[in-house]
DRENTITI-646855 format. One record per residue (C-alpha): x, y, z. Coordinates in pm, 1 decimal, padded with zeros to 6 digits. Example, Ala and Ser with C-alpha at 12.3 -4.5 7.8 and 13.67 -1.06 7.14 Angstrom:
# DRENTITI-646855
<node <01230.0 -00450.0 00780.0>>
<node <01367.0 -00106.0 00714.0>>
This chain:
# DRENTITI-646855
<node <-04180.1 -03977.7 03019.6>>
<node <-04125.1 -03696.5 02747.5>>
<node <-03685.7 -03621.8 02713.5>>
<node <-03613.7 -03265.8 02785.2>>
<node <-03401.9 -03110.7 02480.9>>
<node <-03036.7 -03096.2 02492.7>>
<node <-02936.9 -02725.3 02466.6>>
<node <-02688.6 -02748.6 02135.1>>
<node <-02353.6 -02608.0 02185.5>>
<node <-02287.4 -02325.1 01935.5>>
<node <-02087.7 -02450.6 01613.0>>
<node <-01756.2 -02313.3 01604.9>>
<node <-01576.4 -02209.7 01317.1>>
<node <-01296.9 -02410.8 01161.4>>
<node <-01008.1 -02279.7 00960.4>>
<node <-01140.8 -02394.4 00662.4>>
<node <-01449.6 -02176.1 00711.6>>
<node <-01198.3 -01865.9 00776.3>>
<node <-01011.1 -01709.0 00459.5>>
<node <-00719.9 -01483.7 00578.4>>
<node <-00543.3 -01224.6 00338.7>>
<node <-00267.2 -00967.1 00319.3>>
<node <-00067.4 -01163.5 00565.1>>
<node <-00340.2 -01212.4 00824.5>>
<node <-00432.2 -00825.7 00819.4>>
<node <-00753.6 -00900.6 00646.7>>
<node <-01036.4 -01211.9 00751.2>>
<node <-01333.6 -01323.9 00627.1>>
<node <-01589.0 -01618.0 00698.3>>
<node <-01656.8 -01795.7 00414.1>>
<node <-01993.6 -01711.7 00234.4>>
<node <-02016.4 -01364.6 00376.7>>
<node <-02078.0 -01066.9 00139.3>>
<node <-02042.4 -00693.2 00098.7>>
<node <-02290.7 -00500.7 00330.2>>
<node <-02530.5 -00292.9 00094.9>>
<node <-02445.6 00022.3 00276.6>>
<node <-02065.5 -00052.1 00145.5>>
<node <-02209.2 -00098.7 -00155.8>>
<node <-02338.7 00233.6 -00206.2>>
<node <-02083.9 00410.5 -00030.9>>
<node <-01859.3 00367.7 -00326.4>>
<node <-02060.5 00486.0 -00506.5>>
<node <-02057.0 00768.0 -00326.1>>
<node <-01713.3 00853.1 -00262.3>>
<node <-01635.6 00742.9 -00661.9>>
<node <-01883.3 01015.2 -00773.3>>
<node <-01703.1 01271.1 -00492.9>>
<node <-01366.0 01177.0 -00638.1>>
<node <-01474.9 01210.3 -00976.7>>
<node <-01662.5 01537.3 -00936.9>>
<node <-01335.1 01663.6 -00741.2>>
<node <-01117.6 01552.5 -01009.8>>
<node <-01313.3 01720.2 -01313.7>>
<node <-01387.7 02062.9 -01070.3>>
<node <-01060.6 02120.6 -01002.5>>
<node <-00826.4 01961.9 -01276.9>>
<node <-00679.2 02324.6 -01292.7>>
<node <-00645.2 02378.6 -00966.1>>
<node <-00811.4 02606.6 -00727.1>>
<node <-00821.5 02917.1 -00987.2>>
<node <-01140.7 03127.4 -00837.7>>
<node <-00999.2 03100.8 -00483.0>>
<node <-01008.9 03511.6 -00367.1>>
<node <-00667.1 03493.5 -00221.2>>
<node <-00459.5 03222.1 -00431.2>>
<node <-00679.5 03255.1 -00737.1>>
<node <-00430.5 03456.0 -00906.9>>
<node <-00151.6 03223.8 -00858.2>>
<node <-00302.1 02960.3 -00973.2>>
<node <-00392.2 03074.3 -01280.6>>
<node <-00001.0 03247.9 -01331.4>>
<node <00112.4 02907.5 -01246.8>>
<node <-00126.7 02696.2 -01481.0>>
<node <-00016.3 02975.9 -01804.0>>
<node <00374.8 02967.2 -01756.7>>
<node <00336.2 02544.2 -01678.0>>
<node <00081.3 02502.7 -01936.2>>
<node <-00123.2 02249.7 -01813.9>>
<node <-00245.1 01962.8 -02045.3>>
<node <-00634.7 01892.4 -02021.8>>
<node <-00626.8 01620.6 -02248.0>>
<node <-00420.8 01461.8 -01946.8>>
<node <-00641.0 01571.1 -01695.7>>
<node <-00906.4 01379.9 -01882.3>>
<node <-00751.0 01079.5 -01915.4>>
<node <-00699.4 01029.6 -01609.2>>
<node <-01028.9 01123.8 -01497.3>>
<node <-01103.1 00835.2 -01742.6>>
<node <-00890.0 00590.5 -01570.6>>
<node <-01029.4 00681.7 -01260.3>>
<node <-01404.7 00658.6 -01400.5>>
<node <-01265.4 00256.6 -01549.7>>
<node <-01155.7 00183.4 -01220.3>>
<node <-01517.8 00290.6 -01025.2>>
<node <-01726.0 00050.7 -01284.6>>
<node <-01463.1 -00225.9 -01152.5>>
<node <-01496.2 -00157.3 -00856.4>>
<node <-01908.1 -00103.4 -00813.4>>
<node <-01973.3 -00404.0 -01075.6>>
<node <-01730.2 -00628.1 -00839.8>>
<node <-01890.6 -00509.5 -00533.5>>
<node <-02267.0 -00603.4 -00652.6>>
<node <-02169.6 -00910.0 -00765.6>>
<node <-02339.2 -01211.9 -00598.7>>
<node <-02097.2 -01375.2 -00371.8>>
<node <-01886.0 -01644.2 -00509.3>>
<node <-01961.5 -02024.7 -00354.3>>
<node <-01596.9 -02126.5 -00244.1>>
<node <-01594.6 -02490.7 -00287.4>>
């Protein structure tokens, strides 16, 4: 006379499997990854910051009603570029750290 299976009860996960951070705020099962769709998303939003940063590092100065002001305030405040662009270099540093950790393969935790 053939057995019949025993349905398996699902495995549950111990706290060893579960990696908590910033005080419990944040949790993640061990081996999971980034989603790709994360992934590219900062991409995304890097390149909109960036673009954002480098369009309007002067400030709004072809707006039809402040335009004007903008471009008073920028001449009597005199408005450094070369400080605008390092920042926008920081910023770029910061995306390549940020995408090259994200598409990293996942680390084995031991």
């Amino acid at each position: 006379m053939a057995q019949t299976p025993v349905a398996k009860e699902p495995e549950k996960a111990t706290e060893t499997d579960i990696h908590q951070y910033a005080d419990g705020w944040i949790s993640e099962r061990k081996g999971t990854g980034v989603p790709t769709f994360l992934k590219f998303a900062y991409i995304v939003i890097i390149a909109g910051v960036l673009g954002y940063f480098f369009i309007y590092m002067n400030g709004e100065v072809n707006h039809s009603d402040r335009g004007f002001l903008v471009r008073q305030f920028n001449a009597v405040t005199q408005s450094s570029p070369a400080l605008m662009y390092a920042v926008i270099a920081m910023v770029a540093v910061y995306a390549v750290i940020v995408v090259v950790f994200a598409f990293k393969a996942a680390r084995k935790d031991e």
